[in-house]
C-alpha positions in Angstrom: 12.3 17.5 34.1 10.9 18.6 30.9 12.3 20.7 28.3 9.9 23.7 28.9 10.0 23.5 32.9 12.1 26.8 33.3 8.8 28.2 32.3 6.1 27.3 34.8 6.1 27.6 38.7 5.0 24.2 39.1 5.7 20.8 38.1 3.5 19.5 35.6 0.3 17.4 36.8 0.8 13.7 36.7 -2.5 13.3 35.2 -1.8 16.2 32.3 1.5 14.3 31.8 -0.3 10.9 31.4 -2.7 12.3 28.8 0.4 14.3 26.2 2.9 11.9 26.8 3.5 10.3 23.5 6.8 8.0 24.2 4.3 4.7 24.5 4.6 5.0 21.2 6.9 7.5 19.1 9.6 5.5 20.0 9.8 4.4 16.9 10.9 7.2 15.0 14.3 6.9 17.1 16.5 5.4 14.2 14.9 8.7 12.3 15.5 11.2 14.9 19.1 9.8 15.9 20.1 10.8 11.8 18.0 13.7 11.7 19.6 15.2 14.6 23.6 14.2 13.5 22.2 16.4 10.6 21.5 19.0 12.6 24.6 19.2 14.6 27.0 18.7 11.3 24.7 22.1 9.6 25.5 23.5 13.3 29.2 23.1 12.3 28.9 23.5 9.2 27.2 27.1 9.9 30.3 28.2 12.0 27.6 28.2 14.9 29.7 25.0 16.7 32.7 24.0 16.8 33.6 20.8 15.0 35.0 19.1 17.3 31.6 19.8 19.5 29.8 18.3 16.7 31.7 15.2 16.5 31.0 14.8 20.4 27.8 15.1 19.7 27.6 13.1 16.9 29.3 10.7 18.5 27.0 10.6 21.6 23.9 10.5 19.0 25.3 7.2 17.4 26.1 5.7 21.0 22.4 6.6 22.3 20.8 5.5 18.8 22.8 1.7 19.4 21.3 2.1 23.0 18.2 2.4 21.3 18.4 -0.4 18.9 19.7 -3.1 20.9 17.0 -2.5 23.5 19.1 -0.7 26.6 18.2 2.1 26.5 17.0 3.2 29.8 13.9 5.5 29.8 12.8 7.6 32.8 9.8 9.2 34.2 10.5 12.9 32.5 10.8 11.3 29.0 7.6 12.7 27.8 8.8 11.8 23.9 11.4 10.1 22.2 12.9 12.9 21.9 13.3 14.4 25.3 14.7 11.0 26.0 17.1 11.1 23.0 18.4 14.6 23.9 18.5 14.2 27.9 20.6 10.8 27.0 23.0 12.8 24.9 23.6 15.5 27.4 24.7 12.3 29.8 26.7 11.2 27.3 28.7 14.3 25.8 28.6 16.4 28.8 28.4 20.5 28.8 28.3 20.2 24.5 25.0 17.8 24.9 23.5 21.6 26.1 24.4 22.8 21.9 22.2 19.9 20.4 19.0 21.8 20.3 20.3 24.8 19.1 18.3 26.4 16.7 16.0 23.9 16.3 12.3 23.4 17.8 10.7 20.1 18.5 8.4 21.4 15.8 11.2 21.1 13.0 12.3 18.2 15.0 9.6 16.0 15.1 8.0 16.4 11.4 11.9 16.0 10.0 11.9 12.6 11.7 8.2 11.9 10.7 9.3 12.3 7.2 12.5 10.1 7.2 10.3 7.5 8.6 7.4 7.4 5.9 10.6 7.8 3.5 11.3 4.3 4.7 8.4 2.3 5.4 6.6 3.9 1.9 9.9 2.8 0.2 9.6 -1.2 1.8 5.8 -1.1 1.5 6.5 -0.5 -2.4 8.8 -3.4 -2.3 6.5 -5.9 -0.8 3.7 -4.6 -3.1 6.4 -5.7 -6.0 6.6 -9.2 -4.6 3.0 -9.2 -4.8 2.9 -8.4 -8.4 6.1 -11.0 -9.2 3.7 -14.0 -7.8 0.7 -12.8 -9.8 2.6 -12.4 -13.0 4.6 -16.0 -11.7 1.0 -17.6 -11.4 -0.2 -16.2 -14.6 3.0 -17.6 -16.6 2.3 -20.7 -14.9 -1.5 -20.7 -15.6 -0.8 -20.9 -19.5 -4.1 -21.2 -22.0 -6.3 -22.4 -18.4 -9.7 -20.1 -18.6 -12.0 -19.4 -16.3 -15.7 -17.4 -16.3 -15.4 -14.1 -15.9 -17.9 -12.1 -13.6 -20.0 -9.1 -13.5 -22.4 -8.8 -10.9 -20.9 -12.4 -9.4 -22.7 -13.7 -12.7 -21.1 -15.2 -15.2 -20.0 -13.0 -18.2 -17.5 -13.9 -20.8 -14.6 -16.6 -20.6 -10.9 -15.3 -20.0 -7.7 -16.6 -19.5 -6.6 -17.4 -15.9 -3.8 -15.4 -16.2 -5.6 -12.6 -17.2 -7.4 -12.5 -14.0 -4.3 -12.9 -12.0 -2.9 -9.7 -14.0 -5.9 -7.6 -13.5 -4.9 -7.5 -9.8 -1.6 -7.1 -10.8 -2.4 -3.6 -13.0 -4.3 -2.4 -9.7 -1.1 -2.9 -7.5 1.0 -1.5 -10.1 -1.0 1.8 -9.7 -0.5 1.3 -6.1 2.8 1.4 -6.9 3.2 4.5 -8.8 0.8 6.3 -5.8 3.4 5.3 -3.5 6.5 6.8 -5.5 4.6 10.0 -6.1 4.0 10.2 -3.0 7.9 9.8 -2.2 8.4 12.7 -4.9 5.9 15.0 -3.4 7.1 14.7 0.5 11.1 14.8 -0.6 11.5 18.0 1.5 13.2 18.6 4.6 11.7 21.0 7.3 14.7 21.4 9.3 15.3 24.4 9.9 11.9 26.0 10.2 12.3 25.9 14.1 9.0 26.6 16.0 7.6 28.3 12.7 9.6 31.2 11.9 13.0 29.9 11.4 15.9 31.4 13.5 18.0 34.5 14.1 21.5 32.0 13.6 22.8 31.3 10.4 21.1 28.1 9.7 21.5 26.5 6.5 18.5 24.5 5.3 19.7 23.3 2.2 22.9 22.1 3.9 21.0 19.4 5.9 18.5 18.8 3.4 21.2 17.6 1.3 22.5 15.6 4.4 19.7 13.6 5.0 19.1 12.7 1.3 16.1 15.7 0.5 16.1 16.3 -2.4 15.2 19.8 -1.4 14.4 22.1 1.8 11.3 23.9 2.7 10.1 27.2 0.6 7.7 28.4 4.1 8.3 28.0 7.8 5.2 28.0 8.6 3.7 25.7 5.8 7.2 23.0 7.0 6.0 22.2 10.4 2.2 21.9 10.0 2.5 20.5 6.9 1.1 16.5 7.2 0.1 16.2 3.9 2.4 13.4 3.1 1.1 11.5 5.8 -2.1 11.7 4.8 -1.3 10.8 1.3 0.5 7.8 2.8 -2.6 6.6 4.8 -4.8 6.8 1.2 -2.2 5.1 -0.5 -2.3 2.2 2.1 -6.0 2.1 2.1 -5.9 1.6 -1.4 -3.9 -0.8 -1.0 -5.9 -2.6 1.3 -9.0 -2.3 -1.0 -7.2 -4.3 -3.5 -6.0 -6.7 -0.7 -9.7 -6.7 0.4 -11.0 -7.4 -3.5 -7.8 -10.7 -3.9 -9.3 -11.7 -0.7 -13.0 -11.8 -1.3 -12.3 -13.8 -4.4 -10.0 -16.2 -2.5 -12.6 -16.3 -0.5 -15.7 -17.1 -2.9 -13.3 -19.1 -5.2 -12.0 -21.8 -2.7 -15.7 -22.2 -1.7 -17.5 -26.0 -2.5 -19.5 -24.3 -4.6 -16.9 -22.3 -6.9 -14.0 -24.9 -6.4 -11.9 -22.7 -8.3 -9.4 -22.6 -5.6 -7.8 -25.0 -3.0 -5.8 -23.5 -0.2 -2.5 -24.7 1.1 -2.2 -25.9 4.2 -0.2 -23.3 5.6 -2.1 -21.0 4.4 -5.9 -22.2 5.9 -6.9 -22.4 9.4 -9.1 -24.9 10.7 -12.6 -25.1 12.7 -12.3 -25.5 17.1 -15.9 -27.6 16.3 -16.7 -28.5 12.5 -13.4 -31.5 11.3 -14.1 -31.0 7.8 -13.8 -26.7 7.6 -10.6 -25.5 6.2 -10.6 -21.7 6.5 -9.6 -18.6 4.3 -8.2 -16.7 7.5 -5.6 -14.6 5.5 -8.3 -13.7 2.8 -10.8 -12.7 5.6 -8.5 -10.7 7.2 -7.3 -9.1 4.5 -10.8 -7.8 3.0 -11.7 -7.0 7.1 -8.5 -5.2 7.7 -9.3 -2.9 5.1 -12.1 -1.6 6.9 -9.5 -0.3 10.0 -6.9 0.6 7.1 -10.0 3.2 5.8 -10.4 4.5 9.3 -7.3 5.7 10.0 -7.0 7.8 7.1 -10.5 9.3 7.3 -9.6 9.7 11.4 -6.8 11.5 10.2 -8.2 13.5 7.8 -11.0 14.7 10.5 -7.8 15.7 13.4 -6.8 18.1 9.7 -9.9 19.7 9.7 -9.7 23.4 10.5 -6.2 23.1 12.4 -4.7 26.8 12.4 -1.1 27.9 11.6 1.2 26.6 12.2 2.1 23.6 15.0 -1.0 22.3 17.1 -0.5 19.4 19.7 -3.6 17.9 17.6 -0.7 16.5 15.1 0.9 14.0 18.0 -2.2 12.1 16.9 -1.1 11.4 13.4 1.9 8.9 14.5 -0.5 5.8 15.7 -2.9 5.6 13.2 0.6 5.8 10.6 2.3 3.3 12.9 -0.5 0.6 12.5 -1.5 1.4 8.7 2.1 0.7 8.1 2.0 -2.6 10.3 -1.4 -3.9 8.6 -0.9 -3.4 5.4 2.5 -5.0 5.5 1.5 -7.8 7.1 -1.4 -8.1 4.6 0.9 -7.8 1.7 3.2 -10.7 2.9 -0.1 -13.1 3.0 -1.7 -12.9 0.7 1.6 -13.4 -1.4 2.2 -16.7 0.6 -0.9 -17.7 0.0 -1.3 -16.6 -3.6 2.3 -18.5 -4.3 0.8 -21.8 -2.6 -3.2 -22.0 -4.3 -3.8 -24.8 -6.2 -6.2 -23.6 -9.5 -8.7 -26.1 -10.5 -8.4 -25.2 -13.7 -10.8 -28.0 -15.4 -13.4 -27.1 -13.4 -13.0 -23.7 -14.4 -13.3 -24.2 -17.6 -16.5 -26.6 -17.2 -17.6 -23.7 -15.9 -16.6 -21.1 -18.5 -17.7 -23.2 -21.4 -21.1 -23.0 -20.6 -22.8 -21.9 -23.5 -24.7 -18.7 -22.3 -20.8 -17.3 -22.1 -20.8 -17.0 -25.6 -24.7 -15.0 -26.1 -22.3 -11.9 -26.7 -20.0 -13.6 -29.0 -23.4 -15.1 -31.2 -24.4 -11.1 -30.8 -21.3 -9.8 -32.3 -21.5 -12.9 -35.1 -24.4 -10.9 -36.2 -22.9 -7.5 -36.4 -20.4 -8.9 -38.2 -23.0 -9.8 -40.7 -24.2 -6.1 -41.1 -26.9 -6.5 -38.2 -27.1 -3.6 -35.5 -26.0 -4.3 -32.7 -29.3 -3.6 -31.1 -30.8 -5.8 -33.4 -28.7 -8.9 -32.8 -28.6 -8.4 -28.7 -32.1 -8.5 -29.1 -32.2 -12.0 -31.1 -29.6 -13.6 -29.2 -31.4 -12.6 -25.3 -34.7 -13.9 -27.3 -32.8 -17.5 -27.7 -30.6 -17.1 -24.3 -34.9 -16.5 -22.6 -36.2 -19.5 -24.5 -33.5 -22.0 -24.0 -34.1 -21.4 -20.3 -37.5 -21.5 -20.3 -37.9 -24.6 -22.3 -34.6 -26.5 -21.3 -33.7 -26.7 -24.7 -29.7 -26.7 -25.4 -29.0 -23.3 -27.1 -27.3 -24.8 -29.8 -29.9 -26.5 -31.6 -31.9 -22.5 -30.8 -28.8 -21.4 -32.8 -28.6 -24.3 -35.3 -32.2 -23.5 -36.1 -32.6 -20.1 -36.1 -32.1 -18.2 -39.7 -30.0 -15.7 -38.6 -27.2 -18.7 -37.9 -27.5 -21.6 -38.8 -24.8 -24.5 -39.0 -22.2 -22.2 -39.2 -22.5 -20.7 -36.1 -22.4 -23.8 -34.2 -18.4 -23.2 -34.0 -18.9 -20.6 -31.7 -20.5 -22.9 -28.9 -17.4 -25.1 -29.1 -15.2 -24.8 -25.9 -12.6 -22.5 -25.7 -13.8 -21.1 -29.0 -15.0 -17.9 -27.6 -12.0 -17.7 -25.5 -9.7 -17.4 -28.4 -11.5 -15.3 -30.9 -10.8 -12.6 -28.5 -8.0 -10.6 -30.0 -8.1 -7.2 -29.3 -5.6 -5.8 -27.2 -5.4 -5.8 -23.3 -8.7 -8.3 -24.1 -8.6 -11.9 -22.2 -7.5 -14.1 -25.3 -4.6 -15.9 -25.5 -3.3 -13.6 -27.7 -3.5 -10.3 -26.4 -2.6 -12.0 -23.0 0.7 -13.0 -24.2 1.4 -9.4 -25.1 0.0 -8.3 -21.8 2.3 -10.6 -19.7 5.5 -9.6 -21.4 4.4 -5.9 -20.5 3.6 -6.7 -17.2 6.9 -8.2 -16.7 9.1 -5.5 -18.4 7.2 -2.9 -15.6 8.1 -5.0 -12.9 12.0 -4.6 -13.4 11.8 -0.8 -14.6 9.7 -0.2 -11.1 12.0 -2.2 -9.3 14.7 -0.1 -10.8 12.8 3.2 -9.9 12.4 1.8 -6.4 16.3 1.2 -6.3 17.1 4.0 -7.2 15.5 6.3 -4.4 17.0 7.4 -1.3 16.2 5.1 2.0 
């Protein structure tokens, strides 16, 4: 029997049923409706609408069917068209004429988006925690890296030489704006709808702020209407996750290139590689692949989403059931991804002298020759001009662009110390640049904002 049966004059159509039923998969915001509704039934008390000891039955009967829930016993029927209907039709079982009370002033509306919310609370919350154990193993990697350089890349062509740990903490930066997105988000959905009802709020003397403060809000709702259609924060949620997974997707296409026979930046761990059903030699970046193709379903949820918004009327429409699986499985992906790519990230071996044969290559340093010049009083103009002139004819002619420089009377001898290796490397000095320098200064900064965000992360409510 459904909640709304007293209504119709017929049982609903088994095919109707098939297509609204959302318990295949809501199921997992019992934990959140279990507390959200012993926070309801406490404000009940609390509002002299209940007695206490009729909220402490249900209460009670709440904590006993949420256990149920957890350890997997919970028996389900046929009329459970949500979690919900099942949690409540348990509880009546369970606390007897007083189960009748539990929905009291409160509509499946207020019900469902109060859950909704503890849940993203939660997952957001452990999300930001794995993105932190990301952004420990970069900045571990880059300590461990030390003065190791490496080409870096524009265009996948080779650009300018920088520190290996510089790399590793460019991704690092990105997650830590990741981060931050997910924390604002936190701030900006820390509201409790309970107490809205369908969208009009109620006749009894609810009080919101009572139950907010129950369930750890750090406020209640300003509109009835705006609290149970509102699925902003979920749709934030799904862009910060797809964000994340672009930066998964960028760590993985590197991984990817990097650990090729070509690059040979990067060697794989074994248990972090799969192998070829046909080819013996192939060891495979799997987790990297993944990563940069899970992104694409990560993407797709949130536009899918976005799209199901579009044009939905005040207040609650039935459109919204469809916001919990593409949540469910953003949620799953991106913390599997996250877990990954840090095992494999902790594991890589760096090659580091072949990325720094590769680095010192002395095209790297045409801008440094350039800003040699400048230096010197030439425009800049002036001198990118000379120095693509001698970059043009050392490739044309094979000739080593050294002795170009060495003869050339805008250098001369004493510009030959540029084309050293590592000396371009560690002329950079300029802060947040790639030299050793700046890098130093960079790391201890990156570290400092791992334990203030991991203190801002503790210090929320779960």
């Amino acid at each position: 029997m459904t909640l709304w049966s007293t209504r119709m004059n017929a049982p609903p159509a088994e095919d109707m049923m098939a297509f609204t039923a959302s318990l295949a998969f809501d199921r997992r915001l019992a934990a959140a409706d279990v507390e959200a509704s012993i926070a309801h039934v406490r404000g009940l008390a609390h509002a002299g609408i209940i007695e206490d000891k009729e909220a402490d039955v249900l209460a009670d009967a709440l904590q006993r069917t949420g256990d149920e829930l957890a350890a997997g016993v919970f028996e389900f029927e046929p009329g459970d068209e949500d979690i919900h209907t099942a949690i409540e039709r348990r509880v009546t079982v369970l606390a007897g004429d007083v189960g009748a009370k539990l929905h009291t002033g409160r509509s499946r509306n207020d019900q469902v988006a109060v859950a909704l919310r503890l849940f993203v609370r939660g997952e957001l919350a452990r999300i930001a925690e794995l993105v932190l154990e990301l952004q420990r193993t970069l900045a571990r990697r880059a300590l461990d890296a030390g003065q190791a350089y490496l080409p870096g890349y524009t265009h996948y062509q080779r650009a300018q030489p920088v520190l290996l740990a510089h790399h590793l903490l460019a991704h690092g930066w990105a997650l830590s704006r990741d981060f931050d997105r997910l924390l604002s988000t936190l701030e900006r959905m820390d509201v409790s709808p309970l107490g809205a009802g369908a969208l009009g709020g109620s006749t009894l003397p609810l009080d919101p702020d009572f139950v907010a403060h129950e369930l750890r809000f750090a406020r209640r709702f300003e509109n009835s209407l705006d609290a149970v259609s509102d699925r902003d924060f979920l749709a934030e949620a799904l862009f910060d996750i797809a964000l994340i997974g672009v930066h998964l997707s960028r760590i993985g296409e590197e991984v990817i290139v990097f650990s090729t026979e070509e690059f040979g930046f990067l060697r794989l761990d074994d248990a972090w590689a799969t192998g070829s059903s046909m080819l013996p030699q192939k060891k495979n970046p799997d987790v990297a692949e993944l990563a940069r193709g899970k992104t694409g379903r990560l993407i797709g949820h949130l536009t899918g989403f976005l799209t199901t918004l579009k044009g939905l009327p005040l207040a609650y429409n039935r459109d919204l059931q469809e916001d919990k699986e593409p949540l469910f499985d953003a949620v799953d992906q991106v913390s599997l991804g996250l877990v990954a790519l840090e095992g494999l990230l902790a594991t890589a071996t760096f090659d580091t002298e072949r990325m720094q044969a590769a680095a010192d290559a002395p095209s790297l340093v045409a801008v440094d020759l350039a800003e040699w010049l400048v230096a010197r009083g030439l425009p800049f103009r002036e001198a990118h001009g000379i120095v693509g002139a001698l970059v043009r004819e050392s490739s044309e002619r094979h000739v080593p662009i050294a002795e170009l420089v060495e003869a050339h009377p805008s250098f001369g001898d004493d510009a030959l110390v540029l084309l050293e290796p590592g000396s371009a490397l560690a002329r950079r000095r300029t802060p947040g640049g790639g030299g050793p320098d700046a890098v130093a200064v960079q790391l201890e900064r990156f570290t400092a904002l791992l334990t203030e965000d991991a203190a801002r992360l503790a210090a929320r409510p779960r």
